[in-house]
C-alpha positions in Angstrom: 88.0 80.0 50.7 85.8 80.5 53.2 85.7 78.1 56.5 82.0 76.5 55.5 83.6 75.8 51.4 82.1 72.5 49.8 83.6 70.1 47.4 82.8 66.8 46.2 81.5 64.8 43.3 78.5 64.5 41.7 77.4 62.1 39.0 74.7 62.6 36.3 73.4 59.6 35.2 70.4 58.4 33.1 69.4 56.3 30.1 70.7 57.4 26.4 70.1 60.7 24.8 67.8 62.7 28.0 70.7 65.5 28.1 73.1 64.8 30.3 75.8 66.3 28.5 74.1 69.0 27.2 73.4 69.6 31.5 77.3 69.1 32.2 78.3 71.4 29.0 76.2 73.9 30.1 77.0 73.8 34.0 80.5 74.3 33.5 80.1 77.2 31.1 82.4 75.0 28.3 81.9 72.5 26.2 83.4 69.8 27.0 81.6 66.7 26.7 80.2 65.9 23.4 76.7 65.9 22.0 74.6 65.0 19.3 70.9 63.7 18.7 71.9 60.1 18.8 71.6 58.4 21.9 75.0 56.6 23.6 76.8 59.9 22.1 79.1 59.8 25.5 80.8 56.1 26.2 83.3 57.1 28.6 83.1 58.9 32.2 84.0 62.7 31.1 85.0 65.3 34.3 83.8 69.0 34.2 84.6 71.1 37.5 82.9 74.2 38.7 84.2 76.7 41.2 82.1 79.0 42.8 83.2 81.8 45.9 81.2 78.7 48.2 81.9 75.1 46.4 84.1 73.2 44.2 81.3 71.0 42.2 83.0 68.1 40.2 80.6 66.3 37.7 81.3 63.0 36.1 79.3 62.4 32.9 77.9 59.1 32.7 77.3 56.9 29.5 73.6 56.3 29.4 72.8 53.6 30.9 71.7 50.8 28.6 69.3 48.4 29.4 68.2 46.8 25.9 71.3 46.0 24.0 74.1 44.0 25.0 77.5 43.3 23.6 81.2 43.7 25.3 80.8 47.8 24.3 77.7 48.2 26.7 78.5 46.2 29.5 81.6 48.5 29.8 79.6 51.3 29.8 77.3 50.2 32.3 80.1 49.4 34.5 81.4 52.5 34.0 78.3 54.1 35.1 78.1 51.7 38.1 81.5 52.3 39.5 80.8 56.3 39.2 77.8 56.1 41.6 80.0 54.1 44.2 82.7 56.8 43.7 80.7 60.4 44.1 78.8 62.4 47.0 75.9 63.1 45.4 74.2 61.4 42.3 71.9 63.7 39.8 69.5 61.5 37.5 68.4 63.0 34.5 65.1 61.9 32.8 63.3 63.7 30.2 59.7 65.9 31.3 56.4 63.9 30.3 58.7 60.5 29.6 59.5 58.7 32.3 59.3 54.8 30.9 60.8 51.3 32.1 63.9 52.2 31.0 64.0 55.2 33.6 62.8 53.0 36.2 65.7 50.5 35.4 68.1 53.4 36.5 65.9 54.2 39.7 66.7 50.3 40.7 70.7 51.2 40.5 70.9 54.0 42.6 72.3 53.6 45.6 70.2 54.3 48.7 72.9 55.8 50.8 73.7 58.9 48.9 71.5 61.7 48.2 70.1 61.7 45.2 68.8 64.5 42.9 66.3 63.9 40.0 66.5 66.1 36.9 63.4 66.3 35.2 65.4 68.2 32.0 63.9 69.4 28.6 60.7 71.6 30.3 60.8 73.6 27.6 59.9 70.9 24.7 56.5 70.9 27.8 53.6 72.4 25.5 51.5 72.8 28.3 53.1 74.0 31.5 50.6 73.0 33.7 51.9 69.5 33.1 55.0 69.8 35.3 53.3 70.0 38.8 51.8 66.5 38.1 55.2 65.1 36.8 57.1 66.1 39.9 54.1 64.9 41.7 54.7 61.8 40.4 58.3 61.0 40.2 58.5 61.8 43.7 56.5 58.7 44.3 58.7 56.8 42.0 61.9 57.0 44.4 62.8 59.0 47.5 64.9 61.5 45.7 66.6 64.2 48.1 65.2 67.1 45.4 63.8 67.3 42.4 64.8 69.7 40.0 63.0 70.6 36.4 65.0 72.4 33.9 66.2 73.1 30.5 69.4 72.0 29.8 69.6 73.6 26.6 68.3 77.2 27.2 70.4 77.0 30.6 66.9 77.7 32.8 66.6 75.9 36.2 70.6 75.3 36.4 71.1 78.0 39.6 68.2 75.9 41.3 70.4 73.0 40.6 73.4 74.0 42.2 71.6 74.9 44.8 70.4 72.4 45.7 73.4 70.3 45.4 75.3 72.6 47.3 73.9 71.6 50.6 74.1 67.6 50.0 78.3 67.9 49.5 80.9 67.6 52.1 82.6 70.2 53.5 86.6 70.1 52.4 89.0 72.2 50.6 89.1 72.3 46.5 90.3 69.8 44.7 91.4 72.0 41.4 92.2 74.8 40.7 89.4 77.8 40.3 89.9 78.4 36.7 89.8 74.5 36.1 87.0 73.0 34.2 87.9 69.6 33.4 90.8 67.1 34.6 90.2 65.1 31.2 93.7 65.1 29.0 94.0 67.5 25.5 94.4 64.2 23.8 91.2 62.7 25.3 89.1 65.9 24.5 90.5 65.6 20.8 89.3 62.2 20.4 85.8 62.9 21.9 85.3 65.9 19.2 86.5 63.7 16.2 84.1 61.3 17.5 81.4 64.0 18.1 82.1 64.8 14.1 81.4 61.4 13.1 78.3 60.9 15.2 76.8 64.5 13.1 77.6 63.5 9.8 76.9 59.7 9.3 74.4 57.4 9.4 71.6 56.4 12.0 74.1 53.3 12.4 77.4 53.5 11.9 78.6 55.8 14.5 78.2 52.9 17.2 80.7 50.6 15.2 83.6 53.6 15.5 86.0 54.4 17.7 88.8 57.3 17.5 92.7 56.3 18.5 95.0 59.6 19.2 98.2 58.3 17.6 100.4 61.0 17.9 99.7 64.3 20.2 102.5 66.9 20.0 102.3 70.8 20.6 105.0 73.6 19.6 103.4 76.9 21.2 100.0 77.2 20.1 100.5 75.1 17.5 98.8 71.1 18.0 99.6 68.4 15.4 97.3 65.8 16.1 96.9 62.6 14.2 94.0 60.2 14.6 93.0 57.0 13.3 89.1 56.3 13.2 88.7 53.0 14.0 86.2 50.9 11.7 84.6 47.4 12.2 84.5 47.1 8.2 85.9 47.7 5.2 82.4 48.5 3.7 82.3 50.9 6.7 85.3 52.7 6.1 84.6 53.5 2.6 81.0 55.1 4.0 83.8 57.8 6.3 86.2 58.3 3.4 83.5 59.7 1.1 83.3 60.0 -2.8 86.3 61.5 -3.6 87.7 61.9 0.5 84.8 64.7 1.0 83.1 63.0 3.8 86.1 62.5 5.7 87.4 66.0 4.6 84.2 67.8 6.0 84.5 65.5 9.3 87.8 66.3 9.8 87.3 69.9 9.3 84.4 70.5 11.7 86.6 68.7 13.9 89.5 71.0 13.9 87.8 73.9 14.2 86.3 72.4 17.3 89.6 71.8 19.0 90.8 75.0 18.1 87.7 77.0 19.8 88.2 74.5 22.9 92.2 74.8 22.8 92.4 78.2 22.5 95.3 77.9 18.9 95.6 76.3 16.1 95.8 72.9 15.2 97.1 70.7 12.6 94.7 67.5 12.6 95.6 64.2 10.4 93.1 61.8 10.2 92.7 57.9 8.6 90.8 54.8 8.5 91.5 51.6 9.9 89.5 48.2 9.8 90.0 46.5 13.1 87.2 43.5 12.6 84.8 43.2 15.9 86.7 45.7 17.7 83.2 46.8 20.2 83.0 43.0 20.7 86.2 42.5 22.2 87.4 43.7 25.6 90.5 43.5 25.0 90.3 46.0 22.3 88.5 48.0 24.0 90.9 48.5 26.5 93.8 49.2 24.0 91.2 51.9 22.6 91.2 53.6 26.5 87.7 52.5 27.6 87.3 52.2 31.6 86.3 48.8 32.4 85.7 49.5 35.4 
């Protein structure tokens, strides 16, 4: 560790579905936050931590940040996205290139002026016309007085090395926090849940992921062996039938996608047991959603 090393905390925020952790995933070289093409995929704050011979970068994935809908579920996200920009060093909002609308500009009103913050312009290479980009960044940096702005791809990986440039210079000057081969402080059992609930949010419907939640009942490990049993947590009985499947083959093809997952990410095999339970109004409750592990923040 050299005498100038950097560490600190950096949180990507932004509203639903513009690739945040799809960014995160790919920074850290790991998948570790889930994804899919629905938006509000990630609902709770998820750690990945990159080491490099001259920083120690720890990113906290946001929820997206929701503005239109509102309900006990999303005003714990939103606190949870709150408390992370009051917690970090630097903050790195992520909009998408060419689509900046009022629900970006909601997010611009929550940052925090006293903390540098970095402005992702991510999916460049959806961009049919290149020219464009000049004129976006043009733009944006009228919007807010963002320390840098940064476009990329997220998914092909381009424009991340510009990122963590940039960041570099914008965190504090300290010791690391985690190890160097570290890349996430986030629990097995937590990481289990999030890919069981990746699985669901792939293979239902446009609306019946958001009324879900995953519950890691029992965790144990003997070598490289994990037995993992799960319930998948339902608002209603009609909704649970729609998981099972005909026959148990939607919850069968879930479940399998879902172990093979955890064993790429785990590095063994795994045993994984899942179920349905009905727990009426559960993302209405507060309560529940505590008992279920969400950060109130």
């Amino acid at each position: 560790m050299s005498a100038g090393f950097r560490t600190g905390r950096l949180a990507i925020v932004g509203q639903p579905n513009v690739g945040k952790s799809t960014l995160l995933n790919q920074l850290v070289g790991q998948k570790i936050s889930i994804t899919s093409k629905k938006p509000q995929t990630t609902r709770q704050r998820v750690t990945g931590i990159l080491t490099t011979p001259e920083c120690q970068y720890i990113f906290v994935d946001t929820p997206g940040f929701q503005t239109r809908h509102a309900g006990a579920l999303n005003r714990v996200l939103n606190r949870s996205v709150t408390q992370a920009l009051a917690e970090v060093d630097v903050i790195i909002c992520v909009i998408e290139a060419g689509h900046c609308n009022a629900a970006d500009r909601a997010v611009f009103k929550l940052l925090p002026r006293e903390r540098p913050v970095l402005l992702v312009i991510n999916k460049i290479d959806q961009l049919a016309d290149k020219t464009q980009l000049l004129p976006i960044i043009s733009k944006m940096a009228q919007e807010y007085p963002f320390s840098e702005i940064v476009p990329l791809s997220a998914l092909q990986g381009s424009g991340t090395d510009q990122l963590l440039k940039a960041a570099a210079q914008y965190l504090p000057k300290a010791a690391p926090l985690f190890g160097e081969d570290e890349i996430t402080d986030c629990s097995e059992r937590f990481l289990a849940a999030e890919l069981l609930r990746e699985k669901l949010f792939r293979n239902l419907g446009e609306e019946l992921p958001y009324r879900i939640a995953v519950e890691i009942e029992r965790f144990e490990q003997e070598g490289d062996l994990r037995r993992i049993f799960a319930a998948i947590i339902v608002d209603k009985d009609s909704h649970k039938s729609m998981v099972i499947g005909k026959g148990g083959a939607k919850l069968k093809t879930i479940s399998s996608d879902a172990r093979q997952s955890m064993e790429q990410l785990f590095g063994g095999k795994v045993y994984l047991e899942t179920w349905v339970k009905v727990k009426s109004g559960w993302a209405d409750d507060e309560r529940a959603l505590r008992s279920l592990g969400y950060q109130q923040g």
